[in-house]
C-alpha positions as CSV (number, residue, x, y, z in Angstrom):
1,X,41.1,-19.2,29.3
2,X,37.7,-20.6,29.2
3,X,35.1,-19.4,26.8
4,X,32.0,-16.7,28.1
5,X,28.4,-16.7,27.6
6,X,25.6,-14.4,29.0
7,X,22.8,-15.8,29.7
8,X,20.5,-14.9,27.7
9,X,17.4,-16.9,29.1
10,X,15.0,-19.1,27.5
11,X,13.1,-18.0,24.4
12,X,9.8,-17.3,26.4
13,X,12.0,-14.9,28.8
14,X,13.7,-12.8,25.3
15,X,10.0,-12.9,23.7
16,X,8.7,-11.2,27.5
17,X,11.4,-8.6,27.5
18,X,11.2,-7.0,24.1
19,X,7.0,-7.0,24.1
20,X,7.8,-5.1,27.6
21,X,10.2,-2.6,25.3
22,X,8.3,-2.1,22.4
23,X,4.8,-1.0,24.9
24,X,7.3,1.3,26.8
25,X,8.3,2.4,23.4
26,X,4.8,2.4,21.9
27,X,3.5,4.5,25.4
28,X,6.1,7.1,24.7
29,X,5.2,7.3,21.8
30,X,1.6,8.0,22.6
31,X,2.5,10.3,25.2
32,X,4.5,12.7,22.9
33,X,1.8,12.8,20.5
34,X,-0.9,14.1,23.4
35,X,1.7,16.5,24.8
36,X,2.2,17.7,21.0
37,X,5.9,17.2,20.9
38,X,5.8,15.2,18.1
39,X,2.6,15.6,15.3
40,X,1.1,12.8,13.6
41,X,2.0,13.7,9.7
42,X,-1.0,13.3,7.5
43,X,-1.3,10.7,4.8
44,X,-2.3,12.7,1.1
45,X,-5.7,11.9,0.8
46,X,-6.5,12.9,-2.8
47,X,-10.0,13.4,-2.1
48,X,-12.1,15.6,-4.6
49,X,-13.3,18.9,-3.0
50,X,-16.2,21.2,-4.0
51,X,-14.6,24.4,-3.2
52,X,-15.5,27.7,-4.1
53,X,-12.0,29.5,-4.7
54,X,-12.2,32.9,-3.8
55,X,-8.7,33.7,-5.5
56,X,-9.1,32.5,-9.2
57,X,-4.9,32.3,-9.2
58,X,-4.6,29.9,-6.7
59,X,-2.7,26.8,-6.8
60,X,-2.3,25.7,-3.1
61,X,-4.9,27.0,-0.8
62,X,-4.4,26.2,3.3
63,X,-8.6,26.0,5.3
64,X,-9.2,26.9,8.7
65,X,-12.3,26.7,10.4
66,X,-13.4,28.8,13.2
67,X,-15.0,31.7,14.4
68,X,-14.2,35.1,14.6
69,X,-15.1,36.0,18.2
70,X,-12.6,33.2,19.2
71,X,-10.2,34.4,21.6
72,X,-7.6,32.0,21.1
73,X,-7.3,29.0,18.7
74,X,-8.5,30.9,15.9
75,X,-6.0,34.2,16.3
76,X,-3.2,31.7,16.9
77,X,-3.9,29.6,13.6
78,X,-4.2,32.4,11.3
79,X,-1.0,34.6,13.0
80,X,0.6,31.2,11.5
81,X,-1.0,31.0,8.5
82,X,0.6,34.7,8.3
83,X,4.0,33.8,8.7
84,X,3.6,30.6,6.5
85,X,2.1,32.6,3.8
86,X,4.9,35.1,4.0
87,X,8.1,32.3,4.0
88,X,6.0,30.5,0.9
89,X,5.3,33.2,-1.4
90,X,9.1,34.4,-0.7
91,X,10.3,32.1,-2.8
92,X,10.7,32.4,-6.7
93,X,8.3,29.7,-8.4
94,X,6.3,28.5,-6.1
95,X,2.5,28.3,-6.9
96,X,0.0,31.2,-5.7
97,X,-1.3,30.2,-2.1
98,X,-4.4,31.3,-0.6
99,X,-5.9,31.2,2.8
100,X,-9.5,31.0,3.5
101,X,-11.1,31.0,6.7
102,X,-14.7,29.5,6.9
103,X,-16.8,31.7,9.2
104,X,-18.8,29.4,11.8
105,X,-20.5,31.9,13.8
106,X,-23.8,33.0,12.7
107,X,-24.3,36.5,9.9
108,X,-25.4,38.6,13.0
109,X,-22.5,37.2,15.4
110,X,-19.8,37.8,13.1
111,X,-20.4,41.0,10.8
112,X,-17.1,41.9,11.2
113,X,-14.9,39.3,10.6
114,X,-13.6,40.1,6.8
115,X,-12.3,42.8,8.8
116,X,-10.8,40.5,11.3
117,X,-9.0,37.8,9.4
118,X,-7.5,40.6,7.2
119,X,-5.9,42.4,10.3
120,X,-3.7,39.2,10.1
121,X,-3.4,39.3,5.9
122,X,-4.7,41.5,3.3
123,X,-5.1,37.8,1.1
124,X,-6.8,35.9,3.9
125,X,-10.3,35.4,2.4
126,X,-13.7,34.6,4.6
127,X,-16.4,32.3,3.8
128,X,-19.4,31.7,5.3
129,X,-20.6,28.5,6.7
130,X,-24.4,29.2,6.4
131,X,-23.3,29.4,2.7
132,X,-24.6,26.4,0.7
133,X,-21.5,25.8,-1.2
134,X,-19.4,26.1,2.1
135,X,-21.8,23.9,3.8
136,X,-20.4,21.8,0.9
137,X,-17.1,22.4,1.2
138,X,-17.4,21.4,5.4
139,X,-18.9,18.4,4.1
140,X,-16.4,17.2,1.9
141,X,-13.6,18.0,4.8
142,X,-15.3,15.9,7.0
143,X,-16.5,18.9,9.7
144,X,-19.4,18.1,11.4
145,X,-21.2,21.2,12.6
146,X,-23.8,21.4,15.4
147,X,-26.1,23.6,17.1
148,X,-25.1,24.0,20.7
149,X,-27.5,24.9,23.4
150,X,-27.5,28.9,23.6
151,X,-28.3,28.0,19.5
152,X,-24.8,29.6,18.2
153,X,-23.0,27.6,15.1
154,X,-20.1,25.8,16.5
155,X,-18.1,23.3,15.8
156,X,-15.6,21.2,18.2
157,X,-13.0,23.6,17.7
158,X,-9.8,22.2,16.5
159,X,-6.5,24.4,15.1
160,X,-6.7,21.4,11.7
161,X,-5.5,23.4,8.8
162,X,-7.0,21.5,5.5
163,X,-4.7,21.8,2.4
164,X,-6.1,21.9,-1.0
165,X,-4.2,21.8,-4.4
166,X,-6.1,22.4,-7.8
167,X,-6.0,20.1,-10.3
168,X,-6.9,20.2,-14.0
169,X,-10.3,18.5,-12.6
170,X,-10.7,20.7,-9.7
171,X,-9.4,20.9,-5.9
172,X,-8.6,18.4,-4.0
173,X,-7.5,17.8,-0.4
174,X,-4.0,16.9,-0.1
175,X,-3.6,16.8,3.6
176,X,-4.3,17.9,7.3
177,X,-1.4,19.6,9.5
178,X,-2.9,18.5,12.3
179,X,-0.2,20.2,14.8
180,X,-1.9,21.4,18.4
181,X,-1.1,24.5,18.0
182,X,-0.1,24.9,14.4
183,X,3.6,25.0,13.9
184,X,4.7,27.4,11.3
185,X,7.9,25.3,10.1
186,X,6.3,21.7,9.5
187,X,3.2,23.4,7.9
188,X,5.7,24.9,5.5
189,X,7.4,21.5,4.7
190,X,4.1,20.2,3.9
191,X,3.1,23.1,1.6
192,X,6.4,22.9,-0.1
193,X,6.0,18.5,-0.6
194,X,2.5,19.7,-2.5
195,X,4.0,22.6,-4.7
């Protein structure tokens, strides 16, 4: 019985085929990223933050930026940040962990929203963008804010939850669940890689 090869073509024609599979593979990938099945995971950035810490105990603190007349983004983040804060502080020995929600909208837009974000937790805190040392804080995050045309604060609105773990020297940001929406179990598994 005689020996069998495939053909397997000339080097040019192998070299052609697998730059065809690795785009196809490479525009899947893409794809699942925009249609949020699978969420880019954050590189630790160990960037110093100016950040005033309204819960002196706090170890791990999650930041979301919004606005409290927001109908959707914003209620769907923090009901997250509910459930994230519940499973995390559940378990025996992990460090205190704070939310804080920084307050785009103007003082006379949004004089009720301490009241708001606590309907989702009675340990959510608020700050206040107009505040200098939030405006320091946005800063050091990266957030860009803007006046838009009918001269409200916004801010292109994105569900980005910032984490920040003190140091000895202070807070820094440890990473961005970038998940669109947020997604309760992989924010989790990057709060418990930081603790």
């Amino acid at each position: 019985m005689g020996s069998w090869k495939p053909d397997v073509g000339s080097q040019a024609d192998r070299g052609k085929g697998l730059r065809r599979g690795l785009g196809a593979v490479a525009l899947c990938a893409v794809a699942c990223v925009l249609m949020g099945i699978v969420a880019l995971a954050p590189l630790p950035m160990r960037r110093a933050v100016a950040f005033p810490a309204p819960d002196p105990e706090a170890r791990l603190v999650a930041v979301f930026v919004g606005e409290s007349r927001c109908g959707a983004v914003c209620p769907q983040a923090l009901a997250v940040l509910r459930t994230v804060s519940r499973d995390f502080d559940a378990v025996p020995d992990h460090p205190t962990f704070g939310v804080v929600f920084v307050e785009l909208s103007p003082a006379e837009a949004a004089t009720n929203s301490e009241e708001w974000v606590r309907a989702f937790h009675d340990d959510f805190r608020v700050l206040r963008a107009d505040e200098p040392e939030t405006a320091e804080l946005l800063s050091a995050l990266g957030i860009q804010r803007r006046t838009s045309t009918d001269s409200r604060l916004s801010e292109a609105h994105r569900s980005w939850i910032y984490l920040l773990r003190r140091e000895d020297h202070g807070w820094e940001l440890r990473g961005v669940h970038r998940r669109q929406p947020p997604d309760a179990d992989s924010l989790l598994a990057q709060l418990e890689s930081l603790s």
